[in-house]
Phi, psi and omega in degrees: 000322192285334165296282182315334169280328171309287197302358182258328182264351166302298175323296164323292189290016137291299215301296180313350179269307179309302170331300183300330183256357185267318199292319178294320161353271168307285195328274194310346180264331165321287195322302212277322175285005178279155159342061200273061151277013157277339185258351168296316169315290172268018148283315193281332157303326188276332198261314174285343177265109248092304173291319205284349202277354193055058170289329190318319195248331165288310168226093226268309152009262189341270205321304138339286168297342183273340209268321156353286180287336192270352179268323168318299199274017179237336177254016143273003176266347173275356196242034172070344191285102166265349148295331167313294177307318179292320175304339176275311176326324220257293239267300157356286163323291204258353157282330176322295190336304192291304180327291213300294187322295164325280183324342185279306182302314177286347176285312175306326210284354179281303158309343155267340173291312219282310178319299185294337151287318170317325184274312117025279192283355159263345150284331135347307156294337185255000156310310210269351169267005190254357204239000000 
């Protein structure tokens, strides 16, 4: 008798294991399976401070790819695949990213170009008054 209550209690305790990982499962396919409108959220945030950064004409690339993924990433959330979806937004996100800074850089270093010819040119001007 006492052999049979050991295999009766392994047995339980697999079946409760099984169990425990059939249930933890499911929990993470629940996870995995919601919606990613926080990260839609700050993707569409990121894509519009990009536009506003005018990558469009500065990091015209980018921008092209961010604006890519985000059309990706919206028609794998209508056909539900939401691990799809968050990975293209997430990458969408950070090409926005890329976007937005390029333009930022080149508008400075355009604004530093402009600075170093005005001074260029008033030294020049204040040569020709001093002659």
């Amino acid at each position: 008798m006492k052999i049979n209550t050991v295999a009766e209690n392994r047995l339980r305790s697999s079946v409760t294991k099984l169990a425990g990982l059939a249930l933890g499962g499911m929990l993470l396919a629940g996870c995995a399976g919601n919606p990613p409108k926080e990260q839609f959220a700050v993707t569409e945030s990121a894509v519009r401070g990009a536009m506003s950064a005018e990558a469009t004409q500065y990091a015209p690339v980018e921008m092209r790819s961010a604006q890519d993924k985000w059309r990706q990433a919206e028609l794998a959330m209508q056909k539900e695949n939401y691990d799809e979806a968050r990975r293209l937004a997430e990458q969408a996100e950070w090409d926005a990213r890329v976007a937005e800074r390029k333009a930022r850089a080149v508008k400075a270093q355009s604004a530093v170009q402009d600075s170093e010819a005005a001074i260029k040119e008033l030294r020049e001007e204040s040569q020709r008054s001093i002659q």
